[in-house]
N, C-alpha and C positions, 0 to 999 in steps of 0.2 A: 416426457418432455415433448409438447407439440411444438415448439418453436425453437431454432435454434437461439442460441445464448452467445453473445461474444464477451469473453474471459478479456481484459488489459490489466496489467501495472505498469503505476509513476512513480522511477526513481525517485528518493529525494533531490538529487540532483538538478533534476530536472525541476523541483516547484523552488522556486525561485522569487518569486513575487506576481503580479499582477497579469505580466502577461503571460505566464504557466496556467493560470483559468482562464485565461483566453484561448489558449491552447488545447485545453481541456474542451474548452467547449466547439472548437473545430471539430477534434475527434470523436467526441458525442453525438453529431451532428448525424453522424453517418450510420448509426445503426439506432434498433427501437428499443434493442429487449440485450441491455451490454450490464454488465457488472466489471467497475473500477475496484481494483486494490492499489490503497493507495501508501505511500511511505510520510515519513512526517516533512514538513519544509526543510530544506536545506539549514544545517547546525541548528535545528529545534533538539534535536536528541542530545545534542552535545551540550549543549545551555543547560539545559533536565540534568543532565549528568553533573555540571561542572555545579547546579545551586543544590542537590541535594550532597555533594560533596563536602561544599564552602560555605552554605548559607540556609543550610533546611530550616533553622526558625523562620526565615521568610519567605519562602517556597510559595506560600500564598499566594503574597502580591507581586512573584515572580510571574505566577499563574496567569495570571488579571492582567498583567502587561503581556504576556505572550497573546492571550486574546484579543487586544487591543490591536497589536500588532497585524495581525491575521484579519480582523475589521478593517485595518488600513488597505492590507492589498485588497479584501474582496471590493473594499469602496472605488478604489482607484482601477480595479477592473471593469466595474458595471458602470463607473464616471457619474456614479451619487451618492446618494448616506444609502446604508443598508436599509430595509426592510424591517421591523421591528420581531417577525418573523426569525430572520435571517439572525440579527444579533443574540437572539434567543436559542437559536439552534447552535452557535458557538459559545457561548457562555454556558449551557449545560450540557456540553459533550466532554470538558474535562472532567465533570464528577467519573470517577470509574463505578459510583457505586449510586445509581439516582434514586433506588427504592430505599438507599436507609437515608435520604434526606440530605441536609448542608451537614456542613464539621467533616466532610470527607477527608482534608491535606489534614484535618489535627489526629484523626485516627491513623490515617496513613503515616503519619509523622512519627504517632508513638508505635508503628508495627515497624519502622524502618525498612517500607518495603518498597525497594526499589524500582520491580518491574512495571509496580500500578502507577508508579509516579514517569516513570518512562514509557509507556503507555498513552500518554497525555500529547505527546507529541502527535500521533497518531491520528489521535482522535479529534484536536483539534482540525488536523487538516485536511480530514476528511468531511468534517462537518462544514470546513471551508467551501470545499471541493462542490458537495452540495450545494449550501443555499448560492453559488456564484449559479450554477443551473437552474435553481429554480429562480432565481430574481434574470434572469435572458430569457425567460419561457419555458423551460425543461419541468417535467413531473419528475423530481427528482427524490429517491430515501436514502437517508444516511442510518444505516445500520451496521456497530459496528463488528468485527471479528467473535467477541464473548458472549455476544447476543446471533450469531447469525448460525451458528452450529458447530464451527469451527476446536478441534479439543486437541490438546498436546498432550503428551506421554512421553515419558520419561527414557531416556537413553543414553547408556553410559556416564557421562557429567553433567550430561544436559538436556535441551529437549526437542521431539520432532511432532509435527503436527500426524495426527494419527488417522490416516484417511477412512477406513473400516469403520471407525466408532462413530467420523464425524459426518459421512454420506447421507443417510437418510435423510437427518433437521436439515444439512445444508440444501437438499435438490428440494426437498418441502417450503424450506422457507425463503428462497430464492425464487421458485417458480409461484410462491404465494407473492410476494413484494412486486415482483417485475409482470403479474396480473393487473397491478393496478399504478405501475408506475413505467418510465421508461427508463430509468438509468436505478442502479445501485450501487451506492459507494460507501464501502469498508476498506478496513483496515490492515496491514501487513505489521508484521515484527511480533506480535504476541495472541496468546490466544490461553485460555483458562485449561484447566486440568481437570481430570473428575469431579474432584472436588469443590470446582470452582474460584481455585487461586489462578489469579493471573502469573503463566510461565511467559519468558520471550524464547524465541530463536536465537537470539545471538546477532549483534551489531549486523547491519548488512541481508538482512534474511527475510527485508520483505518480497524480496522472488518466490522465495521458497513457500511463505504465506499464498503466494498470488496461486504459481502452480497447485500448491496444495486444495485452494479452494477449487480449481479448473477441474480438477481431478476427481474430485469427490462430488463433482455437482455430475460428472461424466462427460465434460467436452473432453473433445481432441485435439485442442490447440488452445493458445494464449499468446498473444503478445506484449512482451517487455518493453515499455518505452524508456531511452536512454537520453544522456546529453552525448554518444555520440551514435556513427550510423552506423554498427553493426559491432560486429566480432572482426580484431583485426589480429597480424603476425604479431604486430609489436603495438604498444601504445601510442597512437596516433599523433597526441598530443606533445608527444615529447621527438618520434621520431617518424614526422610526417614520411618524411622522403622515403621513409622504406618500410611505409606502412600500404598494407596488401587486405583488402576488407573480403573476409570470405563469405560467398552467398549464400551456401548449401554447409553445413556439418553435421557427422552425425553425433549422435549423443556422448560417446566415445568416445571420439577426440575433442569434442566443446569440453568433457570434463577434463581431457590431459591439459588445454589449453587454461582451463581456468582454477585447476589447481598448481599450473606454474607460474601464478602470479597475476593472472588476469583478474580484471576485477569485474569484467563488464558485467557476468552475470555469477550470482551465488552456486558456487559447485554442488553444494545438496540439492538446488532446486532442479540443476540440469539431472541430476542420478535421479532423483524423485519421477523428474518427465519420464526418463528413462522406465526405470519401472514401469510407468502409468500406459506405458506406449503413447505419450502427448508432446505435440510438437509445441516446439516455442520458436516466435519470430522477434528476432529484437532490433528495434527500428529506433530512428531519432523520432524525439517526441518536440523537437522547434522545428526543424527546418523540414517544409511539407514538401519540396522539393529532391529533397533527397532521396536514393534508392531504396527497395523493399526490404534492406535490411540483410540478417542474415537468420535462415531458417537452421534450425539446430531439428531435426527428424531420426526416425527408426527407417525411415524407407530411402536410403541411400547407400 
């Protein structure tokens, strides 16, 4: 690695609509050689969820209107009609599968498979995510999680991304992408198994995505952006007044904090850091004004 690499993820929380790629593209601003992990728009995954529940014969032109949708904010972020480019980079990021061609939702349909179909969230808004920097001037790739190296392995009920197996492709084809590009933006919450089936994390786990990929590429750090500014005592939102934002945690007690209820950052991701020895800083991703956050380290 001759260069360093800056590792981020965005809540979902945080992509919001138009001006979360504008925000994006602040943050982008400031470094050459960064790789985004990104989660899907806010209630994209729960829409996914609620039409393959209630309405999978139509799932299709569910699909088609969440794309449409996702053209509206990038248009209303760049303040014109998209790039013809642009519209093409999101219309073919929901196929999960583009080498076997169209008819993806009717095969998907009859495997009733859930995770590729939630998966879509993902992928769309990272494809967003993209052409919104390259249509501002950014050399931007969207490539996403299944393609970048990234492998899950199976554990106890479910699944954890497997940094051993997935290190080498990811530091190769990261350090191949970001030769010829300045930003990389993939995808959190799922990632393929040996085999090639798409597994997820589990609701909530594009942290643990994001870390995972830091980890295995070999940084030392990542930063989580939130909708709020750090790691607090208590839920800020509910009880400002005796809410206490901690600067410094160490990994320890981030996990006792956020297995009692905290949601700001995924508990696997923080035990993951842990092991990896990799610090995570978790910062507000709107307001640029606000403090550095709170460092969650081994060296405290």
């Amino acid at each position: 690695m001759s260069e360093k690499v800056n590792f981020y993820k965005i809540g979902g929380s945080c992509l919001t609509g138009a001006d979360a790629l504008r925000n994006l593209g602040d943050i982008a601003g400031g470094d050459s050689r960064s790789v985004f992990v990104v989660s899907a728009f806010e209630k994209v995954t729960d829409s996914l969820m609620y039409w393959y529940t209630h309405s999978r014969a139509e799932i299709s032109s569910h699909v088609q209107d969440l794309v449409s949708l996702h053209a509206g904010w990038l248009s209303a972020a760049i303040g014109r009609y998209p790039s013809d480019f642009a519209l093409q980079l999101l219309s073919s990021s929901v196929n999960p599968h583009p080498d076997r061609g169209e008819g993806w939702h009717e095969r998907m349909l009859m495997e009733e498979d859930l995770p590729e179909i939630l998966s879509i969230g993902e992928r769309v808004s990272a494809a967003t995510c993209t052409a919104y920097l390259n249509e501002i001037g950014y050399n931007a790739a969207f490539v996403p999680s299944d393609l970048l190296g990234l492998i899950a392995c199976r554990k106890d009920s479910g699944y954890l991304p497997d940094i051993q197996a997935s290190s080498p492709t990811i530091r190769r084809n990261v350090d191949a992408i970001l030769a010829s590009h300045d930003v990389l933006i993939t995808t959190g919450f799922f990632a393929p198994d040996v085999h090639g089936k798409i597994r997820t994390f589990g609701r909530n786990s594009s942290d643990l995505s994001a870390v995972a990929f830091a980890g295995a590429y070999g940084s030392s750090n990542i930063t989580l952006f939130k909708d709020v500014n750090g790691i607090y005592n208590v839920d800020p939102k509910t009880l400002s007044e005796r809410a206490f934002l901690y600067e410094v945690l160490s990994h320890d007690a981030a996990i006792t904090i956020a297995s009692g209820g905290s949601k700001i950052v995924h508990p696997a991701a923080i035990e993951l850091a842990k092991n990896l020895s990799l610090d995570i800083r978790v910062r507000n991703f709107v307001h640029k004004s606000t403090p550095e956050g709170t460092l969650i380290t081994s060296n405290y």
